[in-house]
NUVEX-894695 format. One record per residue (C-alpha): residue number from 1; y, z, x. Coordinates in nm, 2 decimals, padded with zeros to 4 digits, m for minus. Last residue first. Example, Ala and Ser with C-alpha at 12.3 -4.5 7.8 and 13.67 -1.06 7.14 Angstrom:
<sites>
+-----+--------+--------+--------+
! seq !     yy !     zz !     xx !
+-----+--------+--------+--------+
!   2 ! m00.11 !  00.71 !  01.37 !
!   1 ! m00.45 !  00.78 !  01.23 !
+-----+--------+--------+--------+
</sites>
This chain:
<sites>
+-----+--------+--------+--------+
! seq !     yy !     zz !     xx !
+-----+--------+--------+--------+
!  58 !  01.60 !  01.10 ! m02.15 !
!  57 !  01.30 !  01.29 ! m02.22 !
!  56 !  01.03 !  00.98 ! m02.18 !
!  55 !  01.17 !  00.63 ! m02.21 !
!  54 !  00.89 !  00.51 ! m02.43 !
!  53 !  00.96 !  00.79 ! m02.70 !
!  52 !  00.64 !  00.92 ! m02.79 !
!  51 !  00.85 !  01.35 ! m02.77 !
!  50 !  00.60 !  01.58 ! m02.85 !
!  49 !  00.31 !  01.52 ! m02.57 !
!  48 ! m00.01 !  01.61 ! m02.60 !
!  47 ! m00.18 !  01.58 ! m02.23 !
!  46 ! m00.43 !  01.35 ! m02.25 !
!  45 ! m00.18 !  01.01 ! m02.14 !
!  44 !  00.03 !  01.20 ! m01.88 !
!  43 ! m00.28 !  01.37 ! m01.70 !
!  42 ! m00.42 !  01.06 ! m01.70 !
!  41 ! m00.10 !  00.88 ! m01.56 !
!  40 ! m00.10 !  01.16 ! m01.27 !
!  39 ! m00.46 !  01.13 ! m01.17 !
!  38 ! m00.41 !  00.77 ! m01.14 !
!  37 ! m00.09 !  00.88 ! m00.93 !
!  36 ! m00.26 !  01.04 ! m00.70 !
!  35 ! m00.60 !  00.79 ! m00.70 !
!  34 ! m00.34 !  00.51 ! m00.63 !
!  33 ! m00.17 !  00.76 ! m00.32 !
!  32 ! m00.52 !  00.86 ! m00.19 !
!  31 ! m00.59 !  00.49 ! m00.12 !
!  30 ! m00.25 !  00.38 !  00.00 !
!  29 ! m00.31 !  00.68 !  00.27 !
!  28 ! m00.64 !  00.55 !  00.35 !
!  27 ! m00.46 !  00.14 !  00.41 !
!  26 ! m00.22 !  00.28 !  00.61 !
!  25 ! m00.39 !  00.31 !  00.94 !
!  24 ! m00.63 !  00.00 !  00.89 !
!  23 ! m00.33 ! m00.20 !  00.77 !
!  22 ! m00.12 ! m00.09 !  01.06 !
!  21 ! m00.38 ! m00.18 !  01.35 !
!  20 ! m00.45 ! m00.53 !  01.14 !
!  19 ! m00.07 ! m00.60 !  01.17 !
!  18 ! m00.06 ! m00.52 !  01.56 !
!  17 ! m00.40 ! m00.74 !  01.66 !
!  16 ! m00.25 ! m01.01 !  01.45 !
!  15 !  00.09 ! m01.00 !  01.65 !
!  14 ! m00.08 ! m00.98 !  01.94 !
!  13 ! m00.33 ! m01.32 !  01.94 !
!  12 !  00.01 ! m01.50 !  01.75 !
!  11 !  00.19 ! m01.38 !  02.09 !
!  10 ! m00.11 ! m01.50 !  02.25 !
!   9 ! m00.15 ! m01.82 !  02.10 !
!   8 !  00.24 ! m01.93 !  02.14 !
!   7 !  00.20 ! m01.83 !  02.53 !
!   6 ! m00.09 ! m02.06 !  02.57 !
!   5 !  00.07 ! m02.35 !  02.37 !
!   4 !  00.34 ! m02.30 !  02.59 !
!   3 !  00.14 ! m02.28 !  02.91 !
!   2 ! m00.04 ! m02.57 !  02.84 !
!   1 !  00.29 ! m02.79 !  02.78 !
+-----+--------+--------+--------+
</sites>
């Protein structure tokens, strides 16, 4: 029974270590892609459109 709850701790132990390695890899690149398309809906809102329909030029 020791060796399960062992084994159960561990693979949780790795599993943590794995998910926290990916956040802190993607998390920059989730940062630059907000402030990209922030940039973007600015750019959309001050630029003078023509057409105020809400479903663009379609």
């Amino acid at each position: 029974m020791f060796w399960k709850i062992l084994g159960v701790v561990v693979l949780v132990w790795i599993a943590f270590a794995i998910l926290g390695a990916l956040i802190k890899a993607l998390f920059p690149i989730l940062i630059v892609t907000g402030l990209i398309f922030g940039l973007y809906l600015v750019y959309k809102a001050v630029s003078g459109s023509k057409n105020k329909s809400p479903l663009g030029k379609y």
